[in-house]
C-alpha positions in Angstrom: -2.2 89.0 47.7 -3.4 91.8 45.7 -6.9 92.3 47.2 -10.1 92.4 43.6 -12.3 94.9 43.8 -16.2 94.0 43.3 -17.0 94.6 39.9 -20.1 97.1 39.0 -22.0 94.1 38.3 -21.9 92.4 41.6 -22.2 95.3 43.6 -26.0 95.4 41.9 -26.2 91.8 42.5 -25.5 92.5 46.1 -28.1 95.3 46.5 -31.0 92.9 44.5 -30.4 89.9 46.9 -30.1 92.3 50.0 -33.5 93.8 48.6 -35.0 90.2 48.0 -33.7 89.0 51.6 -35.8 92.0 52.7 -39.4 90.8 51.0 -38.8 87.3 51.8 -38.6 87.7 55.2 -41.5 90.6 55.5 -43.6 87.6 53.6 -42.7 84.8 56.3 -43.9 87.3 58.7 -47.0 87.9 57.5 -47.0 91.6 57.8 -49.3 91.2 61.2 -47.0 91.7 63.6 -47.9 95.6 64.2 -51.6 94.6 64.0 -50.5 92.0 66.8 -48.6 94.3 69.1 -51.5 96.5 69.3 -53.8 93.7 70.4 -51.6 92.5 72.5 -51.2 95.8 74.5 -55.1 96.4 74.8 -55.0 92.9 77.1 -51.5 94.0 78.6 -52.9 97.2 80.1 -56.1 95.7 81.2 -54.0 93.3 83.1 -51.4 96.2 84.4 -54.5 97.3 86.8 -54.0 93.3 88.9 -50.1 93.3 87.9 -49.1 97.1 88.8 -45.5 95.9 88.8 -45.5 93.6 85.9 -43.4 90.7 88.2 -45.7 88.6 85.5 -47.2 87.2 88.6 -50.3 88.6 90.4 -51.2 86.8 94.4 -54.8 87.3 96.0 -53.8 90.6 98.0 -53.0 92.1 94.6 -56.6 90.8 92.8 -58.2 92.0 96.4 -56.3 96.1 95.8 -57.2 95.7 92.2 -60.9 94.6 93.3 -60.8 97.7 95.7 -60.0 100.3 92.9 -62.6 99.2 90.5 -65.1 100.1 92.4 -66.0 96.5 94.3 -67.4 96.5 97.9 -65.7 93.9 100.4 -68.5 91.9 100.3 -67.4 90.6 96.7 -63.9 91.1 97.1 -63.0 88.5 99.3 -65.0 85.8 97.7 -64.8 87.0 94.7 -60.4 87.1 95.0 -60.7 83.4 96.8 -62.6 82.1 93.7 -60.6 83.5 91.4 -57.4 82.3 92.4 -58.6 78.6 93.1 -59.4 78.3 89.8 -57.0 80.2 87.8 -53.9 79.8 89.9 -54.4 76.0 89.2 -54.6 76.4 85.9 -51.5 79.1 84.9 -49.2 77.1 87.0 -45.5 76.5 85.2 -45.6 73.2 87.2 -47.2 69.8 86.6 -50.1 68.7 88.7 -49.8 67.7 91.9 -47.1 69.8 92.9 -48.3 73.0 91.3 -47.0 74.8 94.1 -43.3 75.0 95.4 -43.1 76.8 98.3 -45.2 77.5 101.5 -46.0 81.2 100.3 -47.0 80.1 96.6 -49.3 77.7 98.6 -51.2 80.9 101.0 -50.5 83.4 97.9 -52.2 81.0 95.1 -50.5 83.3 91.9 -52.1 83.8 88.9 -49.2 84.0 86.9 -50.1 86.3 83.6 -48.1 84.5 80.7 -50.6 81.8 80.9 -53.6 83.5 81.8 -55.1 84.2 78.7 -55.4 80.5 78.0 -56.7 79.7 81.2 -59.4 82.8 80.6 -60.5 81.0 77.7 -60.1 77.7 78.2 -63.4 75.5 77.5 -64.9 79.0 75.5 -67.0 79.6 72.8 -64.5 82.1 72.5 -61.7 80.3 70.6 -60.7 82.2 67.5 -60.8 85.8 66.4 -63.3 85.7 63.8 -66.0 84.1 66.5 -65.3 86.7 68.8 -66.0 89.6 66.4 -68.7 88.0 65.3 -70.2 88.0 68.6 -69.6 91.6 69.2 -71.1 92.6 66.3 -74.3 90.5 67.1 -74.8 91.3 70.9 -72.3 94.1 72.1 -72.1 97.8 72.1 -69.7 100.5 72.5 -67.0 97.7 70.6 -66.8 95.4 72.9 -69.5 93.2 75.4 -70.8 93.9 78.7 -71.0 91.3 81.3 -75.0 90.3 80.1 -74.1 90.6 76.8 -71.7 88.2 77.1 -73.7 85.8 78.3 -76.3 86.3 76.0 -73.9 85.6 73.3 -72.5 82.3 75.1 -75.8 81.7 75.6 -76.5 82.0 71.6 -73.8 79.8 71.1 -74.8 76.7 73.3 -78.1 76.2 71.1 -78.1 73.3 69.5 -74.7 72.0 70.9 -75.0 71.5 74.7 -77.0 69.3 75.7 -78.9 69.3 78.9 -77.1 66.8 81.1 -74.0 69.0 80.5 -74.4 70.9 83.2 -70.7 71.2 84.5 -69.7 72.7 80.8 -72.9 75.0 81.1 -71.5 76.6 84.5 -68.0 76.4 83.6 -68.5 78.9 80.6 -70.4 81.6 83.0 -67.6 80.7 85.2 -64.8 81.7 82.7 -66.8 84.5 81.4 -67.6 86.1 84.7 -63.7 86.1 85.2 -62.8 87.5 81.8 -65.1 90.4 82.4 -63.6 91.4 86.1 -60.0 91.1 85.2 -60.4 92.9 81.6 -63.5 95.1 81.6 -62.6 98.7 81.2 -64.2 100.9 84.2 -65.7 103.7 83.0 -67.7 102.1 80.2 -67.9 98.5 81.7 -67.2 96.7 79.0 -64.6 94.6 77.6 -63.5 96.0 74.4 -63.3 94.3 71.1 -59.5 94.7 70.9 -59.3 93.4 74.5 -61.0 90.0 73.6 -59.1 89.8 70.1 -56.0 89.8 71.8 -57.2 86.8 74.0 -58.6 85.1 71.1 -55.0 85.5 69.3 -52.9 84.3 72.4 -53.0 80.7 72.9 -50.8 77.9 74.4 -50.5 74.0 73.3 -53.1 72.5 76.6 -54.6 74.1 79.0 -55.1 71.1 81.8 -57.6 71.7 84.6 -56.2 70.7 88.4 -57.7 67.4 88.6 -55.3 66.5 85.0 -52.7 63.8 85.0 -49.1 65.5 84.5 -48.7 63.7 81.6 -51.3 65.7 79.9 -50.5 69.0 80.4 -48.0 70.7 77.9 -45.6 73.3 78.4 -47.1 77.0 77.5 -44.7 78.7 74.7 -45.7 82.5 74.1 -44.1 83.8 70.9 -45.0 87.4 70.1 -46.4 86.7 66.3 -47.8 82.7 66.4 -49.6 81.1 68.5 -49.3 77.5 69.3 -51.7 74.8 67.9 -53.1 72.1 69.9 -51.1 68.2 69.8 -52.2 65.9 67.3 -54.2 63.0 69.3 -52.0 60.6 70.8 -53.3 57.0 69.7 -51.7 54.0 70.7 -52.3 51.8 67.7 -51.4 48.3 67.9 -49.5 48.8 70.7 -52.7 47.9 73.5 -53.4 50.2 76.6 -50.3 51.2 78.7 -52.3 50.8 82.3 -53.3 47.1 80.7 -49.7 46.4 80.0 -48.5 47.1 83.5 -51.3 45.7 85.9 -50.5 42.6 83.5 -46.9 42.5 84.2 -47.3 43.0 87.8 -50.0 40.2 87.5 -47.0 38.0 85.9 -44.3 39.0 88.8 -46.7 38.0 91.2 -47.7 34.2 90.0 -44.0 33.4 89.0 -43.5 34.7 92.9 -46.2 32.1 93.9 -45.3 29.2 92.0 -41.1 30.2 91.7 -41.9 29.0 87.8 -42.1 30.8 84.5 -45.4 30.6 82.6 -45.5 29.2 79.3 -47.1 31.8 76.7 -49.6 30.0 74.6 -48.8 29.9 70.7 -52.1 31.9 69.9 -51.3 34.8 72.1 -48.4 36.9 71.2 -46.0 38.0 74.4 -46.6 41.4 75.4 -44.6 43.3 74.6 -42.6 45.5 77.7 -43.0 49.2 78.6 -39.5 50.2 77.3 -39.5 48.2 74.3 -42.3 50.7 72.8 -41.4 53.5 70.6 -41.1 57.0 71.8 -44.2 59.6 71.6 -42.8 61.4 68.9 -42.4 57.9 66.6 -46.0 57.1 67.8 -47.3 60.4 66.4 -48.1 61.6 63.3 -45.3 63.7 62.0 -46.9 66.4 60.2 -50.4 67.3 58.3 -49.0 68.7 55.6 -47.7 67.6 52.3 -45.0 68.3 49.5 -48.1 69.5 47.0 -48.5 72.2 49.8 -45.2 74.1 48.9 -45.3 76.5 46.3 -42.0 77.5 45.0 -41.8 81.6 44.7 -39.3 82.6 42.3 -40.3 86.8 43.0 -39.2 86.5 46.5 -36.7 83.3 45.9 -38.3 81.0 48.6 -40.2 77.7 48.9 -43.0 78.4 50.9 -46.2 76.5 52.4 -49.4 77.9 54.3 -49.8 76.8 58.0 -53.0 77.9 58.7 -56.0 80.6 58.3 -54.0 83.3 60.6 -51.0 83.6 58.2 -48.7 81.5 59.8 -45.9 80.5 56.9 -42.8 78.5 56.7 -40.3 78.5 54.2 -36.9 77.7 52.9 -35.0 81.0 51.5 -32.2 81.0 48.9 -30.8 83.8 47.0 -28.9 83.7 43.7 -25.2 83.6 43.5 -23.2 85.2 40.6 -23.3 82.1 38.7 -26.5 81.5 37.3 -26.4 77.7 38.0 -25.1 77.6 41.8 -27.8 79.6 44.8 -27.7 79.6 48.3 -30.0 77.8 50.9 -29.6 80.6 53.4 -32.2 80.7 55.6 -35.1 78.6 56.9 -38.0 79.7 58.6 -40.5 77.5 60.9 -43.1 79.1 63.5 -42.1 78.0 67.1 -46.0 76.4 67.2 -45.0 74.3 64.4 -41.4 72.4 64.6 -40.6 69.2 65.5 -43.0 68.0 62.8 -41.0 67.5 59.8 -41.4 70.8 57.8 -38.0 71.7 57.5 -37.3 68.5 55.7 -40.4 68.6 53.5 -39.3 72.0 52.4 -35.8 70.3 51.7 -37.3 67.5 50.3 -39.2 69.8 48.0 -36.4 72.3 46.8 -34.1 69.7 46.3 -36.4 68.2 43.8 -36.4 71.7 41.8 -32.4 71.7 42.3 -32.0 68.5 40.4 -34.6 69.6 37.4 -32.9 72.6 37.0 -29.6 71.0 37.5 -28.4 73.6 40.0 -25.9 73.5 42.7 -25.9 74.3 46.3 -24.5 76.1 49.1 -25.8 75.2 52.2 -25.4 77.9 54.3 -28.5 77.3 56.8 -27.2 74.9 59.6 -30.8 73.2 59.4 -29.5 72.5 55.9 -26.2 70.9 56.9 -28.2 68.6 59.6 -30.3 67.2 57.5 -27.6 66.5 55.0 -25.4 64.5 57.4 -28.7 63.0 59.0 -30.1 61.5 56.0 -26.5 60.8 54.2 -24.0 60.8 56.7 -21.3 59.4 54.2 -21.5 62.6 52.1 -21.1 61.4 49.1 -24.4 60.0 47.8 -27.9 61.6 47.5 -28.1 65.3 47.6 -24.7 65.5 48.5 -23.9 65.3 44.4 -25.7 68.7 44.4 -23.7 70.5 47.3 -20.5 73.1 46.7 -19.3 74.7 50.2 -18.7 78.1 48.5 -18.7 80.1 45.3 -15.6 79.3 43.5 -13.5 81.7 42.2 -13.8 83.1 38.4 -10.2 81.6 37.3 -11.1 78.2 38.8 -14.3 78.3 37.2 -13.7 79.3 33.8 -11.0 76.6 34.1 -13.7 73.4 35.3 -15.7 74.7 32.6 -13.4 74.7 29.7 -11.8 71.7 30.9 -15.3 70.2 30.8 -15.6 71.1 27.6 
């Protein structure tokens, strides 16, 4: 076969959809991701003083050397390290409460393992988002950034009119957390912790933070991504469903009576069975799906993508297509979902809503995302019917096109 040489034309096609590819994905990004790496280097060399190796794991005898060359007599140091790492090395551990700690060194070492550290730093903090935290430099610190006093004037500040006097555990537990932010990020020569330094904490987060004392069930894997942080869990609510502790003691109550009495009991008419542990629905059928709705996703023809707004840091997702040679067929190339953010049903609203534009505008489809492909067969595994009637697997060639065309004619 004689191989056809691109025409003038589509080799400028080719350059304007590699040029839109470009903006479309510097858009999803959000353009923060220098801004990011910075603040995220300010807390990585702060920590490089108790993690001189970067193992991403830092025992007591490292916080008691880092201790040493800030300056600290032994007095503090020793205290000070044992403190430290009972309550952070709880609290950064990859593994669920009560076996936090799998081997006999872990146990004498308590690690404070870094990747989760700057959740644990922050956990239970007026110091929860970026704005609040520049706001409270600009109020009480100096030199950008807050001294140890000044941060506890500012915490101080910000318990007026929310804590309340019996809540004396929460009042400690933020001088606590502060007192440990300040010795493992000040800077020693101008003891302070710099503004960029406490940014960067502010901007890292992970789903849960769970203190030691926390059922497994409730603590939640930590997921660092370099560019979006993770957002707390919906609530979990177990409507209509009753309490899962009632259920059990209840059927244990039943095993033991038919035991007694070697009879079944007879349910009365007015109270419905109960209904057994593995008969209810999976967590993620129990919770809400997603917040977000189709009128959320605006369609943006300049960079050819569906997009919707995630939150107030720029956090986006979108669907991304690109024009084809034929005016009425594109391409669903490419879709883009923040790690913080999937498993919630985006993807398909983002379908849900492009497809809509695809049938008004009577275009057709080539699904070249596999997300797209999955939630075709998913939703109409018989390919046939639905937005199946809107699907081509590639461009067709010109000869086979001018043919369909004149022969639907």
């Amino acid at each position: 076969l004689k191989q056809v040489q691109p025409t003038h034309e589509q080799k400028e096609q080719e350059k304007k959809n590699e040029k839109t590819y470009q903006k479309s994905r510097e858009v999803v990004s959000g353009g923060k991701q220098k801004e990011e790496e910075e603040e995220t280097d300010q807390m990585l060399v702060r920590l490089h003083t108790f993690d001189r190796y970067r193992t991403g794991k830092i025992t007591i005898f490292n916080t008691m050397a880092a201790l040493y060359r800030l300056g600290y007599s032994w007095f503090t140091i020793i205290p000070g390290a044992i403190l430290m790492h009972l309550r952070l090395s709880p609290m950064t551990s990859p593994y669920g409460f009560p076996f936090i700690y799998r081997s006999l060194s872990d146990l004498i070492l308590l690690p404070v393992y870094t990747r989760n550290l700057s959740a644990a730093l922050k956990y239970n903090t007026p110091m929860q988002d970026k704005e609040q935290v520049q706001k409270m430099v600009k109020t009480y610190g100096h030199q950008k950034g807050l001294g140890f006093w000044d941060g506890i004037k500012a915490i101080r500040h910000s318990e007026q009119g929310h804590l309340r006097w019996w809540q004396l555990g929460l009042w400690a537990i933020h001088r606590i957390q502060w007192t440990l932010t300040y010795t493992m990020l000040h800077e020693p020569k101008s003891n302070v912790v710099s503004e960029s330094t406490l940014v960067s904490l502010a901007s890292r987060k992970r789903r849960r933070i769970s203190s030691p004392t926390t059922n497994t069930a409730n603590i939640e894997t930590a997921v660092m991504t370099n560019s979006h942080p993770l957002p707390s869990p919906p609530d979990f609510k177990m409507s209509g469903y009753g309490n899962i502790e009632y259920i059990q003691s209840q059927r244990l109550k039943d095993k033991e009576e038919k035991k007694e009495d070697n009879l079944s009991i007879p349910l009365s008419p007015q109270t419905p069975p109960l209904q057994p542990i593995d008969a209810l629905p999976q967590l993620s059928s129990i919770l809400s799906p997603t917040q977000f709705h189709a009128f959320d996703i605006v369609h943006d023809s300049n960079y050819c993508m569906f997009k919707i707004k995630l939150d107030t840091e720029g956090n986006t997702a979108a669907l991304c297509y690109l024009p084809t040679r034929y005016k009425n067929i594109i391409e669903f190339y490419h879709i883009e979902i923040p790690v913080a953010y999937r498993q919630q049903g985006l993807g398909d609203l983002l379908l849900y809503k492009a497809f809509q534009w695809v049938e008004k505008s009577n275009l057709l489809v080539i699904p070249t995302c596999p997300f797209v492909r999955k939630y075709l067969e998913t939703r109409f595994p018989d390919q046939k019917s639905g937005n199946w009637s809107y699907i081509v697997l590639s461009e067709p060639s010109p000869k086979s096109f001018t043919k369909s065309l004149s022969s639907a004619s």
